[in-house]
C-alpha positions as CSV (number, residue, x, y, z in Angstrom):
1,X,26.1,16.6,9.2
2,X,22.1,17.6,9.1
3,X,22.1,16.9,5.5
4,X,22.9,12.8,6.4
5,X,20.3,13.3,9.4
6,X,17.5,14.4,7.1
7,X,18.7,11.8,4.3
8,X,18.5,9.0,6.5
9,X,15.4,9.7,8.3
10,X,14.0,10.2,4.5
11,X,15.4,6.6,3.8
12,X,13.5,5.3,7.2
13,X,10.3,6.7,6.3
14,X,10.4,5.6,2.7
15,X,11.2,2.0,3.9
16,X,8.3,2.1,6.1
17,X,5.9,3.0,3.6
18,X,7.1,0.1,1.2
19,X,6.5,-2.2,4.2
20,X,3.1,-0.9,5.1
21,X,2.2,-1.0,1.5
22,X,3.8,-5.3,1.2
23,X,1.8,-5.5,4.5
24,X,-1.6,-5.0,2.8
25,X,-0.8,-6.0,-0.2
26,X,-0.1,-9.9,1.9
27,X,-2.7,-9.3,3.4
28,X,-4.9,-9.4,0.6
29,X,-3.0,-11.8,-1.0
30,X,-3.6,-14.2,1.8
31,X,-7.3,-13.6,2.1
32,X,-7.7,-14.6,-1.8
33,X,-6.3,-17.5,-1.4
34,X,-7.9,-18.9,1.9
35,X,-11.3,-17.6,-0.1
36,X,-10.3,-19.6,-2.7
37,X,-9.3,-22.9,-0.9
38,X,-11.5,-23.0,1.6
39,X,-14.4,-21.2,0.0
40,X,-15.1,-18.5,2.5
41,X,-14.0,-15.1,3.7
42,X,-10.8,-15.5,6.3
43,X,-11.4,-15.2,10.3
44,X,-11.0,-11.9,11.2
């Protein structure tokens, strides 16, 4: 039973991270290409 505990709150934090890390990495992603339409850095 605390073997599936630990497992699944591994899982839950490794999910996390990947959706931190697709956070910035949209983020990014986003200002690029408003830099590149519009020609200048994204509103903050």
């Amino acid at each position: 039973m605390e073997n599936e505990i630990v497992k699944r709150l591994m899982w839950m934090g490794f999910v996390a991270g990947l959706e931190a890390l697709a956070s910035i990495a949209a983020i990014r992603l986003a200002g690029f290409v408003w830099a590149r339409v519009f020609g200048e850095e994204p509103p903050s």
